[in-house]
SEZA-25967 format. One line per 4 residues: for each residue x, y, z of N, C-alpha, C. Coordinates in Angstrom, 2 decimals, always signed. Each point is the difference from the previous one (the first is absolute). Layout:
N
X/Y/Z/X/Y/Z/X/Y/Z; ...
***
This chain:
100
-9.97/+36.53/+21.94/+0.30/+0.44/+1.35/+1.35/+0.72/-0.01; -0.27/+0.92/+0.90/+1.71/+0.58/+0.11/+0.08/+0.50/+1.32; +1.21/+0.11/+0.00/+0.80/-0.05/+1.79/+0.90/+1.24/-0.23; +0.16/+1.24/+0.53/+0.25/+1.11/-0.02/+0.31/+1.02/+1.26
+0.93/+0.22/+0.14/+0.66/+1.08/+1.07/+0.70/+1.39/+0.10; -0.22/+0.73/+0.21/+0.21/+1.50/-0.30/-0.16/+0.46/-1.31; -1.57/-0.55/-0.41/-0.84/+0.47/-1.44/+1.32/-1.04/-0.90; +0.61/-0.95/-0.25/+0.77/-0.49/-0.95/-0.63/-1.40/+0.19
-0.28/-0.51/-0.91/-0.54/-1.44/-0.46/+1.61/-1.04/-0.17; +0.08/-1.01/+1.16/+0.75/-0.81/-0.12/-0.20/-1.39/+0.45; -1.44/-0.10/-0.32/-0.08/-1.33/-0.72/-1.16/+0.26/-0.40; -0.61/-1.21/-1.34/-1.38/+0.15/-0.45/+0.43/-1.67/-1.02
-1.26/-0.08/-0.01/-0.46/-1.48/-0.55/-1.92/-0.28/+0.02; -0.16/-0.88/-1.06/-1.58/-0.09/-0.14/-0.31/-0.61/+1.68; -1.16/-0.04/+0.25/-0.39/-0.56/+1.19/-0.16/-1.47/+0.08; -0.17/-0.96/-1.05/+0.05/-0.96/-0.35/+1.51/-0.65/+0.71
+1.12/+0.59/-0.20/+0.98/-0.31/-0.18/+0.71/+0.10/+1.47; -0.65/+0.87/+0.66/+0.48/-0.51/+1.50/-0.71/-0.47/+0.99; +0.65/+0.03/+1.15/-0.94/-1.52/+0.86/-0.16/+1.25/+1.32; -1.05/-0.56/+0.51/-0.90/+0.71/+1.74/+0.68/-1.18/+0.54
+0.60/+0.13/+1.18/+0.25/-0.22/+1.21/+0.42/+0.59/+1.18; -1.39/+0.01/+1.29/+0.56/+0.87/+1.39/-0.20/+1.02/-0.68; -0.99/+0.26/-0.91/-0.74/+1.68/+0.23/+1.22/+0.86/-1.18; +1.17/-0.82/-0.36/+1.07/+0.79/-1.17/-0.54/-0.83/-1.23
+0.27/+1.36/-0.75/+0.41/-0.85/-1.77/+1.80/-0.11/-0.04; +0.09/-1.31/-0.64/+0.90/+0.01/-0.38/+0.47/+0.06/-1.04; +1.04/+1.10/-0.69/+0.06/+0.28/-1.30/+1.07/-1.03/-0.66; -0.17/-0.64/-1.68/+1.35/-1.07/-0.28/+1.09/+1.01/-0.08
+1.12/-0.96/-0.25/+1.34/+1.15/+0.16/+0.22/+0.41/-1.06; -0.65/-0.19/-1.22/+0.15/+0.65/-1.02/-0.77/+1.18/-0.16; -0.88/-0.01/+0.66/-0.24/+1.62/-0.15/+0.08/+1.23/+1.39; +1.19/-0.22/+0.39/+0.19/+0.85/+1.14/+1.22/+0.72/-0.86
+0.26/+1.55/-0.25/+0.90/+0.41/-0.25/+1.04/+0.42/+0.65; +1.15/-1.11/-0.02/+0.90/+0.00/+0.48/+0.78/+1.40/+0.54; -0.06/+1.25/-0.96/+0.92/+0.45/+0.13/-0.10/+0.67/+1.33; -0.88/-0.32/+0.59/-0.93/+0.53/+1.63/+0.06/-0.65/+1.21
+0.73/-1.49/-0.77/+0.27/-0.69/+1.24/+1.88/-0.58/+0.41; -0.24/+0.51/+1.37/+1.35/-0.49/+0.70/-0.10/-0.99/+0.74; +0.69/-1.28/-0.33/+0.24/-0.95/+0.95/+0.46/+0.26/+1.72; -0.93/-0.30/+1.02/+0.87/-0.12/+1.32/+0.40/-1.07/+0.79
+0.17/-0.42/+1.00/+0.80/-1.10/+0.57/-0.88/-0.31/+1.08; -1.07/+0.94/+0.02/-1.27/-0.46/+0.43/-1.25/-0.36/-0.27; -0.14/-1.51/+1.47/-1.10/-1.10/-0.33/-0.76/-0.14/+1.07; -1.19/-0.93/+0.18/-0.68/-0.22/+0.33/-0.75/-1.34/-0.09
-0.23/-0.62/+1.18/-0.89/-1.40/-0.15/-1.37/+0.00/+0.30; -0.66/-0.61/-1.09/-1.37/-0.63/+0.17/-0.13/-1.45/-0.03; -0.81/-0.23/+0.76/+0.12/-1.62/+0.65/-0.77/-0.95/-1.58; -0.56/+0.77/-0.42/-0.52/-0.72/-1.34/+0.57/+0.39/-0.90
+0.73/+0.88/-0.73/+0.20/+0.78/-1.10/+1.29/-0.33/-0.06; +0.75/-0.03/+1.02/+1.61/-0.12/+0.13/+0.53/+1.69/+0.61; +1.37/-0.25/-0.98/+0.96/+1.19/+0.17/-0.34/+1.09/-1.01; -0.04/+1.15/+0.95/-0.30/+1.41/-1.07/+0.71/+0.41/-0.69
+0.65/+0.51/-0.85/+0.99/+1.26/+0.02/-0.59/+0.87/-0.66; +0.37/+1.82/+0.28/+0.01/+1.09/+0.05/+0.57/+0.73/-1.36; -0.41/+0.71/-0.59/-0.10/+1.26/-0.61/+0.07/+1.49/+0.46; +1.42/+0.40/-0.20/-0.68/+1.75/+0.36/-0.47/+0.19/-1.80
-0.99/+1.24/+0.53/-0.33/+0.90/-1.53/+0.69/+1.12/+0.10; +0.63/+0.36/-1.02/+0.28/+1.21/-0.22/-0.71/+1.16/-0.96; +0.03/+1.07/+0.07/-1.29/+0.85/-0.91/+0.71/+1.17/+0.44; +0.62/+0.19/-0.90/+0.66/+1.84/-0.42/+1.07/-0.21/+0.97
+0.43/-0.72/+0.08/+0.96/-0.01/+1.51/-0.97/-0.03/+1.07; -0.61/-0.17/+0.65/-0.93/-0.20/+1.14/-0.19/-1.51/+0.12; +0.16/-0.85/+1.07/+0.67/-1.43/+0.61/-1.41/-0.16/+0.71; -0.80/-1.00/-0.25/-0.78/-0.62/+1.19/+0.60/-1.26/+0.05
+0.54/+0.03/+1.05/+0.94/-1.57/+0.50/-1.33/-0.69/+0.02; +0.54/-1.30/-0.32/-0.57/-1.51/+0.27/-1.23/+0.38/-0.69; -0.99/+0.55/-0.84/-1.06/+0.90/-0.60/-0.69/-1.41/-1.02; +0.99/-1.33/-0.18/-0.52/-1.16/-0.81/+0.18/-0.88/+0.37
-0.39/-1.15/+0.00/+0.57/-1.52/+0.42/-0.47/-0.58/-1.07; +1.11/-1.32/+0.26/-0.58/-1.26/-1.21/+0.55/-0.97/+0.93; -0.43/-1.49/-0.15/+0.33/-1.08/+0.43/+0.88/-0.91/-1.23; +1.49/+0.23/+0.18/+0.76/-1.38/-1.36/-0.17/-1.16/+0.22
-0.57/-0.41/+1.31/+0.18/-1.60/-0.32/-1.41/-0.16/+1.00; -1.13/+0.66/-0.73/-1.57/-0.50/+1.26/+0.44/-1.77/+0.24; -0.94/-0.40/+1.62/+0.03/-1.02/-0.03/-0.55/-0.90/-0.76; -0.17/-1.33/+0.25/-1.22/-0.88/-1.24/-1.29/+0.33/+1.12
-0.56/+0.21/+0.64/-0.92/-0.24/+0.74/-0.56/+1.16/-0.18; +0.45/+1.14/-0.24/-0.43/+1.35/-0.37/-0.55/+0.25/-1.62; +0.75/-0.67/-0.79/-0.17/-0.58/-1.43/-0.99/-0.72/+0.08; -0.63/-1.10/+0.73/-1.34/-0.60/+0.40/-0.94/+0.75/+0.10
+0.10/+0.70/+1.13/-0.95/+0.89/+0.37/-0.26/+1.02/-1.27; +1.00/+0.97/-0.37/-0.22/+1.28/-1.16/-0.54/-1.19/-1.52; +0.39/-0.91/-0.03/-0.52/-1.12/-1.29/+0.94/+0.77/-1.39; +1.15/+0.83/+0.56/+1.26/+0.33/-0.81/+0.73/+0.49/+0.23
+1.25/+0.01/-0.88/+1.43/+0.47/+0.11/-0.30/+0.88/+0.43; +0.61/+0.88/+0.92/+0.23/+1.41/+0.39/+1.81/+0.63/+0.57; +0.81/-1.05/-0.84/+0.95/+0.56/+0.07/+0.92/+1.53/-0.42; +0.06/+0.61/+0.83/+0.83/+1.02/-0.40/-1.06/+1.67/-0.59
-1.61/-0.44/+0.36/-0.90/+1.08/-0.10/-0.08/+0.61/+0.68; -0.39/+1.66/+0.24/+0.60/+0.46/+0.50/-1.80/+0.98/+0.61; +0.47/-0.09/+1.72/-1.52/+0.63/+0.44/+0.59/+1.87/+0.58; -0.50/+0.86/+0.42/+0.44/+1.27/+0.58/-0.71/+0.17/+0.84
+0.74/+0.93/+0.73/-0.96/+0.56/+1.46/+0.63/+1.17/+0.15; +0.41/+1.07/+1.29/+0.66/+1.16/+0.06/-0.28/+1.15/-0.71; -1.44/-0.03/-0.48/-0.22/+1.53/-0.49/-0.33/-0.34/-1.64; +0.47/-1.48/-0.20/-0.50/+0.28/-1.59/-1.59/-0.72/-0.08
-0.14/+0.39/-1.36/-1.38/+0.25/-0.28/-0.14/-1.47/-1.43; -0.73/-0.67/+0.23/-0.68/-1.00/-0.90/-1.63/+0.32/-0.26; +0.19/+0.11/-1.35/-1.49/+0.10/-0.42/-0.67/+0.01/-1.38; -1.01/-0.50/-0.25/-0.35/-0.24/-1.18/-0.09/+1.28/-1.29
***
């Protein structure tokens, strides 16, 4: 699978290796290439999942703010439900593209 925005591939991993939840894949953090992502200071709550935080991507210089999320500390009840870790994986929305 790979996750890709303005034709540049910045993330990819076997499909095995990441998890469906709420209609996203979530990619592990080892295969998201960093050099595309900027930390922001923006978050978001889900009543099961916990606290979000945000990713901008960058690609040639071109910024889609908030463009990733990951959860660092999912709740345990969300960990129940998904039946695994999903700390710190990372889902997209804003124009990028996931696909086999």
């Amino acid at each position: 699978m790979k996750a890709s925005w303005n034709n540049k591939v910045i993330a990819e991993a076997d499909k095995d290796k990441l998890i469906y939840i709420e209609g996203n894949w979530y990619f592990p953090p080892s295969s998201i290439k960093k050099e595309h992502y900027k930390p922001t200071s923006q978050h978001s709550v889900c009543y099961w999942k916990g606290l979000a935080s945000y990713y901008d991507v960058d690609v040639d210089g071109q910024l889609n703010n908030g463009a990733a999320w990951y959860y660092p500390k999912p709740t345990r009840l969300s960990k129940k439900i998904v039946k695994k870790d999903f700390s710190n994986y990372v889902a997209f929305w804003h124009g990028v593209k996931v696909e086999e």
